[in-house]
Phi, psi and omega in degrees: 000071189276355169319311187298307175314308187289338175315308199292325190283325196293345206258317171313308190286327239251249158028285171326275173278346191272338179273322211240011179303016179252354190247334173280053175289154180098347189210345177324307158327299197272280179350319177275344177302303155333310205279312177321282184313308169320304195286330206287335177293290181354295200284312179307291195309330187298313220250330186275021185272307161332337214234331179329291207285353187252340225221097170307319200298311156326306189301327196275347192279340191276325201306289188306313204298326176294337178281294158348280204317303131007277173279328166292340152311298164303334175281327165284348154255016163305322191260352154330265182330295166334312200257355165308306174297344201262324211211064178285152147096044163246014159081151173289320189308292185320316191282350162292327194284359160260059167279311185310353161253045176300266181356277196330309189275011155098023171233113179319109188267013177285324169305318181294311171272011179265330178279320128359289220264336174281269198332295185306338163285342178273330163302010187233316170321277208327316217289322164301328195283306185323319166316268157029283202258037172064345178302124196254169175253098167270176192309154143271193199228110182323328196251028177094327208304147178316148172273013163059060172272152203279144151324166175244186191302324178299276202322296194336312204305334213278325222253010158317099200256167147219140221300314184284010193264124169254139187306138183264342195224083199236131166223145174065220195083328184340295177326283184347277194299353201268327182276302221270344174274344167296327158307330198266313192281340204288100154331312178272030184247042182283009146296003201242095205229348174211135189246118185230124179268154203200149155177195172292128151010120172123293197339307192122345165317322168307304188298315174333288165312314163301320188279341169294308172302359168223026177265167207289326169312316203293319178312320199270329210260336184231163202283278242224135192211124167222153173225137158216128183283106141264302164102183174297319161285116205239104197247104171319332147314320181302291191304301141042264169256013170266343149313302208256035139284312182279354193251336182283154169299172184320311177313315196279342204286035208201007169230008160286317154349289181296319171299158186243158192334315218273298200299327182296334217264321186279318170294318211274007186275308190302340168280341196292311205301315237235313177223122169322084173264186163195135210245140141256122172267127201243106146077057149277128183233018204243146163295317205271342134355260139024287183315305177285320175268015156303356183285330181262015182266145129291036182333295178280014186210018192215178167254018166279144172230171171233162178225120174252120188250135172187159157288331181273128135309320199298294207275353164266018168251350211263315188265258228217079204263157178214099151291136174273123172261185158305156189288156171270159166338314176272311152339299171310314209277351158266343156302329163323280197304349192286306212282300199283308219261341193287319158267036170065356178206148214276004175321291189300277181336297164304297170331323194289300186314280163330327165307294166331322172288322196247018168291283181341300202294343184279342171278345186277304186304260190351285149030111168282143179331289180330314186257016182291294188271009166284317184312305182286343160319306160359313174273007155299308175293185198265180188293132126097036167283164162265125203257097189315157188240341104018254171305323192302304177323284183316325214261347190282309141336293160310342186250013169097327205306337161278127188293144169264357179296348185277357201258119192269156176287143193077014193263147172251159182285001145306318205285315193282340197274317201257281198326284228291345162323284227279006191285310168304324175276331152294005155238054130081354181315322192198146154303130167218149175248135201245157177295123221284340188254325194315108184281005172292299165100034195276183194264118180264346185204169177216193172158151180296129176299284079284300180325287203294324137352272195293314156332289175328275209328291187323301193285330164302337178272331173283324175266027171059014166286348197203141203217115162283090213254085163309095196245042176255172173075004177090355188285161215231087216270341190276359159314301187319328196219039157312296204267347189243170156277146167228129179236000132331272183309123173240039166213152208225148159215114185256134185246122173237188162242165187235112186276129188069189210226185182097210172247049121302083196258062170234194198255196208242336169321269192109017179272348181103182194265197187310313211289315163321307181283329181298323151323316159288310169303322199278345191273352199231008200216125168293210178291136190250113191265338164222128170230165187221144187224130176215125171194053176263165140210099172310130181238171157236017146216137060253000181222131167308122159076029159249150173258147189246134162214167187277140176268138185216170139233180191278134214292133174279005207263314159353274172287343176261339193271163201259014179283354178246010184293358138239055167327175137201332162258122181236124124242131175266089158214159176109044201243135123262137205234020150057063180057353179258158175261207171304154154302112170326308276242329166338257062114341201258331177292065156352297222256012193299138221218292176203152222218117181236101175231073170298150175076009202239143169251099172239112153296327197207177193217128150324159185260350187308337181286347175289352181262027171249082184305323220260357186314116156269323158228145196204103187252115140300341160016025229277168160314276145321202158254197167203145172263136245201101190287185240222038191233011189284342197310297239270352189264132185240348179255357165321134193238300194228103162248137190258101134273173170199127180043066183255123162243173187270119151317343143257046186271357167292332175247024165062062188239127185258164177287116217272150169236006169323098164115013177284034198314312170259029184281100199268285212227144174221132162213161232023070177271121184251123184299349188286340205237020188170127177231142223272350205313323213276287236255068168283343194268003170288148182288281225201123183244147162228149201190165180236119181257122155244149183237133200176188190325280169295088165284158195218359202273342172318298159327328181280297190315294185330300156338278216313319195285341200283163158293345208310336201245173168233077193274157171256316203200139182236136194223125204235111188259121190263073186263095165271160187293339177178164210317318203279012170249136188268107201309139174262062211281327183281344156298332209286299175330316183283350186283098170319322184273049113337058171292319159218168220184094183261134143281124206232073171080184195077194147246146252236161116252097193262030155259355200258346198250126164287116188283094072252131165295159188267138192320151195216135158240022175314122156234017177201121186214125176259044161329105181227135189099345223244163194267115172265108148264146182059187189295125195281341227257345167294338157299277185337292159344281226299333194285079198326344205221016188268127169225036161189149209200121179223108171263097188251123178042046188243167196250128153315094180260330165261341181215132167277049176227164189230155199205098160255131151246175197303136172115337191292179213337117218257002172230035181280142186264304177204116181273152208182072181303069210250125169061004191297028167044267164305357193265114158266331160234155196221110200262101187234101201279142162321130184101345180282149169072047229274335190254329176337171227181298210225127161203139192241103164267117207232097142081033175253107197260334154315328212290158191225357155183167153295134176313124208285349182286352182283356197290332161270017133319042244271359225226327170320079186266025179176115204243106169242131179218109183257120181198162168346174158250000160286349157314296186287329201287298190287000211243314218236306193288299213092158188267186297324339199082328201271041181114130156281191186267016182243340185314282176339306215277005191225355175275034199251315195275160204265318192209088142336074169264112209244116147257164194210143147212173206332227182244198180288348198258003179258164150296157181310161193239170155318319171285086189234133165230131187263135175202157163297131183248139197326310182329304173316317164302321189270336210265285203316319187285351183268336169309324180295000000 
């Protein structure tokens, strides 16, 4: 995939002339040669991409072309940087337009063309040998996109399905088929007139879609049944007449033959209209595909259907979508056990495997060119991780891979970053999990399938993008690259472990510590543009929720060897680093782009890290705490800073941490009012912070920020610590802040008698009161908040009356409610019309409480119930001393998922002796919904 290289060198030089060509005197000229030479390799690369992974000869011409490419990155930002070191705190961009004072400072620009002037001879050699060897130039496309190059024929023939091939090894689906033939057969559903299943590669949508086309209701319900494979070449004529062959008789099928579009398109709508069909397009993968072939469906006017099997979401979304999920645990283990286990021997399995693999690769080809290598970026991680979605943005950013040509106005290179997630997940590439309150919908994780992994690793290891040294489990990953040099591959991710508990701190290897292995690694690795290093890991035992990490220091081989001088992505995490801190040495990475040891016990950060001018991201996170000098201002190119527990190495003389001159400074989170202030930092997205209120209250100040123009914040987030009950919280200010989304409280007091309704439009969608002193009612406040969805009240005091009153019409998008420890609430009221959307609700350990609410019985939307109380509470309330129920069982048999707990009596603290159960009520109300 020497594609991936050239895009990334072409987006420097792109950087170069289209903004600053005006400055590159003396070499400007040989640079657009360049540019030239770049796109004109593309377009080759489009076509040698196909053929590379089959063709040594191929593989070794994309190979130089990725060095090229490569080397053309490094020479421009070599004299960046030169000239960066000369005229420091002007930004990487800035630093193209003094190409034109090469001379003055003392940099040869006969050296910048000569070297110039080597590359465009070497791009000109390869494009001849490709030529040469038959690799042709297809075209490119503005906006980067794949050139969709088609299969030839033989493969097209290979990837044909038809209705009558039956699974030999068919496991689970039932649900499946069962809902989708009640979809199909169902007459009055005529919104549903076309179904289209979707999912990732593999799955089994085909084999579905056959047990669905011969299953027996479907036989009864329609006259006439045709399939047709579309596949990736989608030539609407073809689909056409292979429709109107299967659905007309035998006789007519020799005037079909003959017909021209219009005529194919108008008999196949008029046979449909006229006799009850039913159609499957097997393996669509284009919208526009789609578009084109709906013309011939009768939708409105007929009692036909079509069944769509496809990978895009995008294009299963335009009609009717039903995702196919994955087999459960048991399932997988009987399929397995079918594949691997049926002739005794693991031969049928591995055939399977390999099949699966090269299903997968046809959605990775399909792929526009821009996400091939965000796809592959991927295989850095660890198995079955939730991939921060967050950080993937910063790092595919650090490496060039978000384009800024992609960028809509008023858009940030986070916004472009997002699409291409979500461009991957809608062709079935990958899983993401979204922020569960979020009115946004944005994405909180992504992850891999096992399958879809193991692919990434494989094509990554094959085009050199990425090199996976895995040294857990005893493994020896560098057997692998034993036998060859690879002086390519530029980006390495090594996963270790920390063996056994205690202070044992050696590796599980025997291989040695980090510094060895990075050593080791660097004998197998050219210049390294990324290294990732993880070697944290959470467990649960023998204690829930400990992190275990490898004791390291920091390998000095980083900074001294030039194998890393152009980094530009380093993290570490989950290293202890045994009280010492960074190297000065640090300071040597120049070109570093983002820089992490989240999850790591780092005590203290060199002031030496204020000289990484070009540094964008700097996630602190750390384990511990950590001290943090008084250099971030010198960084101007900073984008995104992550703290945690940061202290001022002069915080003994209350010297807060300067953020002055921090001009593109995007996202700051875990910001402590103690240790900084934001008045400097207009250009931020999205904050997250800590007010303590306490003698030097800070939280007016904050408010002021939110509230001010100074900023272009989308979203804020306020974690609220007061010193103790009495102090009284400014809750209708909190309220008045439009970028306000979320929002935890920590003690004080709250007087929600004093705040009056209509309240000012609010986009809070998530608030944690804990702790905290309540006068009047919060939820005749709370309610009122159109935009709230999630409401967690904890261990907070009733102070003048113990009763809470939602009434009808309140929080009208809340998701999930959570009563926790309220002591003292004896009654609770919940009126019909309230809560029209809840989801969740947990009521915990409000001992007082004298029942469930009678309102929850018109909750209609309630899928998930949790209730930890007395257990004289559950017996008389919910179970009955009879068993047949108590007076609160109606108002809760309705929900889908019952969880119960009990513990002592009322008069005790909760005891250790907790029992959990699905409660019958639950049980009888799913089967009677069925």
């Amino acid at each position: 995939m020497g594609s991936e290289a050239v895009s990334l060198a072409l987006g420097t030089v792109k950087d170069l002339l289209a903004e600053e060509a005006r400055f590159l005197s003396g070499v400007a000229d040989q640079v657009k040669e360049v540019e030239v030479e770049l796109i004109r390799m593309q377009c080759f690369l489009k076509d040698a991409d196909k053929k590379q992974l089959n063709d040594s000869t191929v593989r070794n011409y994309v190979r130089e072309i990725r060095r090229l490419a490569y080397r053309t990155e490094d020479v421009l930002e070599k004299f960046a940087v030169e000239i960066e070191s000369r005229r420091r705190g002007h930004g990487f961009r800035k630093a193209f337009r003094r190409f034109a004072c090469l001379i003055s400072e003392g940099i040869s620009l006969h050296r910048v063309g000569s070297e110039i002037a080597s590359i465009k001879a070497g791009i000109n050699s390869l494009t001849t040998n490709l030529e040469t060897y038959g690799v042709i130039a297809l075209s490119s496309t503005e906006d980067g996109q794949s050139s969709n190059a088609r299969l030839d024929q033989n493969q097209q023939r290979l990837r044909q399905t038809y209705p009558h091939q039956v699974e030999e090894y068919f496991v689970g689906m039932e649900d499946d088929i069962r809902q989708l033939v009640s979809l199909i057969t169902d007459e009055g559903l005529r919104s549903h007139r076309v179904i289209s299943i979707y999912g990732m590669g593999g799955l089994g949508k085909t084999t579905l879609a056959r047990k669905i086309y011969k299953h027996i209701e479907v036989e009864r319900a329609f006259k006439q049944f045709a399939w047709v494979s579309i596949t990736q070449q989608c030539n609407t004529m073809t689909v056409f007449r292979d429709i109107l062959k299967q659905l007309v008789p035998e006789q007519r099928k020799e005037s079909v033959e003959k017909m021209d579009e219009r005529e194919l398109v108008g008999e196949l709508y008029r046979v449909q209209k006229e006799t009850k069909s039913f159609v499957v397009l097997d393996d669509l993968w284009e919208i526009e595909d789609w578009k084109r072939l709906s013309v011939a469906f009768p939708f409105a006017e007929a009692d036909s259907k079509i069944l769509i099997t496809t990978r895009n979401r995008k294009l299963a979304e335009v009609e009717f979508p039903y995702r196919l999920n994955l087999l459960n645990e048991d399932e997988g283990w009987e399929l397995l056990q079918k594949r691997a286990f049926a002739k005794r021997n693991g031969a049928a399995f591995f055939t399977w495997y390999g099949a699966v693999l090269q299903v997968l690769a046809l959605s990775y080809d399909e792929l526009p060119y821009h996400l091939k290598p965000c796809f592959l970026y991927l295989g850095q991680f660890r198995e079955d991780e939730d991939i921060d979605a967050e950080m993937l943005y910063r790092m595919w950013t650090a490496e060039g891979m978000v384009s800024a040509d992609h960028r809509g106005k008023g858009e940030t290179l986070t916004d472009v970053a997002e699409r291409y997630l979500y461009e991957m997940a809608s062709r079935s590439m990958l899983q993401v999990k979204l922020y569960e309150f979020s009115p946004a919908r944005k994405v909180r994780s992504c992850y891999l399938h096992d399958l879809m992994r193991d692919f990434c690793l494989a094509r990554g290891k094959e085009v050199e993008f990425l090199k996976l040294l895995d040294f857990r489990g005893g493994n020896d990953p560098l057997s692998d690259y034993s036998t060859e040099r690879d002086d390519s591959t530029p980006r390495c991710s090594i996963h270790t472990e920390k063996h056994g508990l205690g202070d044992v701190d050696s590796m599980i290897t025997g291989l040695g510590d980090v510094d060895s292995m990075i050593t080791m690694a660097l004998d197998a690795s050219g210049q390294l543009r990324s290294l990732t290093l993880s070697g944290g890991q959470l467990r649960s035992f023998p204690f829930p929720f400990m992190y275990y990490m490898a004791s390291i220091s920091f390998p000095q081989v980083i900074c001294d060897s030039n194998k890393f001088k152009y980094l530009k992505v380093l993290k570490f995490e989950g290293y202890d680093f045994m009280g010492k801190g960074l190297p000065k040495g640090i300071k040597k990475l120049v070109n570093l782009r983002f820089f992490s040891v989240k999850d790591s016990n780092l005590r203290e950060l060199p002031s030496s890290i204020g000289q990484l001018q070009y540094l964008e991201t700097l996630d602190l996170r750390v384990y511990n705490h950590i001290v943090v000098p008084d250099v971030l201002c010198k960084l101007k190119g900073l984008k995104h800073v992550y703290f945690i527990r940061v202290l001022n190495r002069k915080e003994v003389e209350r010297e807060r941490l300067s953020f002055h001159g921090l001009s593109k400074l995007e996202t700051l989170v875990g910001f402590d009012d103690s240790v900084g202030e934001l008045k400097h930092l207009n250009n931020l997205r999205f904050l997250h912070a800590i007010v303590h209120i306490n003698k030097k209250n800070d939280l007016p100040q904050m408010l002021n920020y939110l509230n001010s123009n100074r900023h272009k914040l989308r979203e804020a987030q306020l974690v609220i610590v007061a010193d103790g009950k009495e102090e009284v919280l400014p809750f209708l200010d909190l309220l008045s802040c439009h970028c306000l989304h979320k929002s935890a409280i920590f003690y004080g007091r709250c007087k929600f008698q004093k705040v009056e309704p209509p309240l000012s439009p609010s986009n809070l969608s998530a608030l944690c009161l804990q702790g905290c002193s309540i006068e009047g009612d919060p939820m005749s406040v709370l309610g009122n908040l159109s935009n709230l969805r999630s409401l967690t009240l904890e261990y907070v005091e009733l102070v003048e009356r113990n009763v809470m009153i939602i009434d009808a019409n309140a929080f009208p998008k809340l998701v999930s409610l959570a009563i926790t420890r309220i002591t003292n609430l004896e009654k609770w009221v919940v009126a019909e019309g309230s809560m029209p959307n809840l989801s969740h609700l947990a009521i915990d350990r409000c001992e007082a409480l004298e029942m469930i609410p009678d309102g929850l019985r018109f909750i209609t939307t309630l899928r998930k119930l949790e209730i930890k109380m007395p257990e004289e509470f559950i017996v008389q309330r919910i179970h009955g001393i009879d068993g047949r129920g108590g007076p609160d069982r109606d108002k809760i048999c309705h929900v889908p998922v019952i969880a119960i707990q009990s513990y002592g009596s009322m008069k005790n603290e909760p005891t250790d002796d907790i029992w959990s159960e699905e409660s019958s009520s639950s049980v009888d109300c799913k089967s009677s919904h069925h």
